[in-house]
N, C-alpha and C positions, 0 to 999 in steps of 0.2 A: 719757337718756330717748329710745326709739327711738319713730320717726314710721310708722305703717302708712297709709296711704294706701288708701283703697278710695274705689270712685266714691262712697258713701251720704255720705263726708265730702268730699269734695271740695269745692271754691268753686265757686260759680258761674262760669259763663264767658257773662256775658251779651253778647250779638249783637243787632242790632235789625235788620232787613229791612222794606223797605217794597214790599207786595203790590199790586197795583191789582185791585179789587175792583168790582162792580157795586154800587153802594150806590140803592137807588132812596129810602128813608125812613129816617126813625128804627126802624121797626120792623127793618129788614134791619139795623142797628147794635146793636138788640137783640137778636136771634136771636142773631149774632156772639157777645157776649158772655154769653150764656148757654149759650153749646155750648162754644165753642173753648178756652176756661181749662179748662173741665172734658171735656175728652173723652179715656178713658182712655190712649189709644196715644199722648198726649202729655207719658204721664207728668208732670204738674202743670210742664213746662219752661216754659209761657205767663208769664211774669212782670207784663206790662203789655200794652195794647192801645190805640191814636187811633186815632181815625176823621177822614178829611178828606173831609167826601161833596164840597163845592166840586172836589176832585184828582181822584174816587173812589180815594181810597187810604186802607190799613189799617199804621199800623206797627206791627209787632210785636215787643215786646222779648222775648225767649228766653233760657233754656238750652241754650246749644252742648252742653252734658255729657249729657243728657236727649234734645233733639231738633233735627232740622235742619229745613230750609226744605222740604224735599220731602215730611216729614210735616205740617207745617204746610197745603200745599198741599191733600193729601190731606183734612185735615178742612175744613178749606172747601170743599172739592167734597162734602163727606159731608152737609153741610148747604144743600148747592142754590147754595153763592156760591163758581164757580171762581174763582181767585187765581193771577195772573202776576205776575212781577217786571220782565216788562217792558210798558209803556203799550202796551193795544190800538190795534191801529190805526183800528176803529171803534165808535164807542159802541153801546153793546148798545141796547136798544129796547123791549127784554122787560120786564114788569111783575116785580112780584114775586108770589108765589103765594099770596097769601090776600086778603081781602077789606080793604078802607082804609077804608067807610063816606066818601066822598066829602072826603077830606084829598091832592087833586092840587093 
């Protein structure tokens, strides 16, 4: 029995990166996960996502076979929340951009 190998079968090759993200609320944790699993140029590689707002950081577990950290990147900036892998050096200050109805 011969094995044909294409990438549609392949295993996963899950990766996990931890991004440091601006998290100001729960809302900003929910934008997150309502874009970034589903945003197509990630080809469904999002497998899992934490949130640490105490760290501000996001870990995200992946598909290496699918996607890397630079597209990962890319879609957080596409949704207003850039993402480094390494700790800023100063904490942002900025709001987030919609209304909170008085939840500071």
């Amino acid at each position: 029995m011969a094995f044909m190998l294409s990438t549609a079968d392949a295993k996963p090759n899950k990766q996990k990166v931890v991004l440091y993200v601006y998290l100001h609320c729960q809302d900003c944790c929910d934008k997150i996960m309502k874009n970034i699993p589903f945003d197509k140029e990630l080809k469904n590689g999002v497998k899992d996502i934490v949130f640490d707002m105490k760290e501000q950081t996001v870990t995200v577990t992946y598909d290496a076979n699918k996607i890397d950290v630079p597209a990962l990147q890319k879609a957080f900036a596409k949704i207003g929340k850039p993402a480094t892998i390494h700790k800023p050096e100063n904490k942002h200050n900025d709001a987030c951009n919609h209304n909170h109805h008085g939840h500071h």
